[in-house]
C-alpha positions as CSV (number, residue, x, y, z in Angstrom):
1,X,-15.5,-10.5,17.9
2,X,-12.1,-9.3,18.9
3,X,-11.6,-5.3,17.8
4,X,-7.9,-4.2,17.6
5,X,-6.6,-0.1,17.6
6,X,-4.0,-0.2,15.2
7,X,-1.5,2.7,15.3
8,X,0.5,4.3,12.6
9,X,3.6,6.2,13.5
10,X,6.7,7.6,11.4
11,X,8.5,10.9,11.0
12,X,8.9,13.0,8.3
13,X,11.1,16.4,8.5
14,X,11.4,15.5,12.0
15,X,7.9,15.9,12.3
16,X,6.0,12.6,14.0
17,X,3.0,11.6,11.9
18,X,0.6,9.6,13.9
19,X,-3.1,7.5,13.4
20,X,-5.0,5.2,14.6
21,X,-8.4,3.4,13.9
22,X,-10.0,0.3,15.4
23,X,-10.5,-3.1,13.0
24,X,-12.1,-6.0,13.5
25,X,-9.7,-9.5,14.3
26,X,-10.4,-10.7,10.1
27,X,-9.8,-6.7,9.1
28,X,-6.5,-6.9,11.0
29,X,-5.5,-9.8,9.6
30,X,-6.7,-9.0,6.3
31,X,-4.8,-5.3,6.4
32,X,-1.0,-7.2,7.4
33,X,-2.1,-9.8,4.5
34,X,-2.2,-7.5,1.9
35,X,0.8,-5.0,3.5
36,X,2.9,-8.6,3.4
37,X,2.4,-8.8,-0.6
38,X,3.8,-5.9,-1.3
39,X,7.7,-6.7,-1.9
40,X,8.6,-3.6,-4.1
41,X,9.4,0.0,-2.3
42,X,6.0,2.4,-2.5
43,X,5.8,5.7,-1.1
44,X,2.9,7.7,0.9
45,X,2.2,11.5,-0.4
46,X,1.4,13.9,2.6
47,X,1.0,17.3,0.7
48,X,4.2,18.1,-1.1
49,X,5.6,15.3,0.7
50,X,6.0,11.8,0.6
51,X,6.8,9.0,3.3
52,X,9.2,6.3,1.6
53,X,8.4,2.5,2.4
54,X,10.8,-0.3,0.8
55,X,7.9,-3.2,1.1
56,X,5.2,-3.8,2.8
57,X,7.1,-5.6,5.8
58,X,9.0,-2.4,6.0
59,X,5.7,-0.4,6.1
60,X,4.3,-3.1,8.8
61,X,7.1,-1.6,11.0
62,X,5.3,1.8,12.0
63,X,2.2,-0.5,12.5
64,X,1.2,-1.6,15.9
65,X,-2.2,-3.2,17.4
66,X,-3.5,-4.0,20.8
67,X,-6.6,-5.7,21.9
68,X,-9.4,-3.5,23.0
69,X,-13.0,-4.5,24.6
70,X,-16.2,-3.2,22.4
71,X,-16.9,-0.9,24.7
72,X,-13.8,0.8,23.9
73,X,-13.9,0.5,20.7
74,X,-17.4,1.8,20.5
75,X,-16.0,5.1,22.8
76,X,-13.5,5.6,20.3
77,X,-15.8,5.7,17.1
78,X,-18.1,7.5,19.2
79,X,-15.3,10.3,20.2
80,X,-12.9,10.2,16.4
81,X,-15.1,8.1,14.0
82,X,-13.4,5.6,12.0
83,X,-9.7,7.3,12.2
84,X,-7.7,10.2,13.8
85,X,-4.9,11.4,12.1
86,X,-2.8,9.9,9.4
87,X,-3.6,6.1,8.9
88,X,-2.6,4.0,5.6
89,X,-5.7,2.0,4.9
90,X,-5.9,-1.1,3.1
91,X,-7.3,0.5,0.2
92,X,-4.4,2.3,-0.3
93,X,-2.3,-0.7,0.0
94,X,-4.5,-2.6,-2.6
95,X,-4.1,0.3,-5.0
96,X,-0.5,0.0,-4.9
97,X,-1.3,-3.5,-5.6
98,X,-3.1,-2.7,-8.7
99,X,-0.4,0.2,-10.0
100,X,2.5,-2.5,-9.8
101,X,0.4,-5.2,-11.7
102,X,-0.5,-1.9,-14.2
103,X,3.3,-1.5,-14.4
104,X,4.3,-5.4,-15.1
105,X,1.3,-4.8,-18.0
106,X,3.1,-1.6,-19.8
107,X,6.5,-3.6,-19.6
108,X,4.6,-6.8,-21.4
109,X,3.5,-3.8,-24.0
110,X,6.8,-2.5,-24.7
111,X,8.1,-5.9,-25.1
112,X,6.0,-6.6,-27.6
113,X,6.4,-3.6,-29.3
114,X,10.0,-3.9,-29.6
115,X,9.4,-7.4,-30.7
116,X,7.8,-6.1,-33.5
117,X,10.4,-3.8,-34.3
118,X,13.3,-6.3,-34.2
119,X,11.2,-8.5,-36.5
120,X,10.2,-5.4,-39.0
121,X,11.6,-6.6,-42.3
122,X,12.2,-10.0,-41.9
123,X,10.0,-10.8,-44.4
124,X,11.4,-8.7,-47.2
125,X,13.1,-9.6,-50.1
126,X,16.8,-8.3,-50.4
127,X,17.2,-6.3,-53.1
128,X,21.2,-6.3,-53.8
């Protein structure tokens, strides 16, 4: 099975912020997947401060991967564990997934709401 390190790199403040980790071939493919879906801008927090992301293909831009052998990728678990530094996992991705479907959900809401509101009345007798 193929193992790839995949990098992370952007600035913030003028300040480089760098991470790696290693992923399986699927993983990989799995992780640009899900970064591809997202068409909306996102952002990142890094204590009081956030890196800014315009979509997920905008995100995929600080992302790079290269092939590695097991061996390596077992020396690099074996020397940082499953990450070193700052690296955007899919998770993260998927949960800003889930916050723009929760979003799409409370517009549905208020739209029905106001729908209720413009139709408050309708059914009452005028009085004049």
């Amino acid at each position: 099975m193929k193992k790839f390190l995949v990098t992370f790199t952007d600035t913030l403040d003028d300040i480089e912020i760098n991470g790696f980790t290693v992923m399986t071939e699927k993983e990989y493919q799995t992780f640009e997947e899900t970064a591809i879906s997202i068409t909306w801008p996102f952002v990142y927090a890094i204590g009081q401060d956030e890196l800014e992301f315009s979509s997920g293909d905008d995100f995929l831009t600080r992302i790079d991967s290269k092939e590695i052998t097991n061996e390596e990728a077992k020396t690099l678990k074996n020397l940082f564990g499953d990450l070193f530094g700052i690296f955007i996992y899919e998770d993260f991705l998927l949960d800003v997934i889930g916050d723009e479907d929760d979003f799409d959900d409370e517009d549905e809401d208020e739209d029905d709401i106001d729908d209720m509101y413009d139709n408050y009345g309708d059914d009452e007798e005028d009085y004049d």
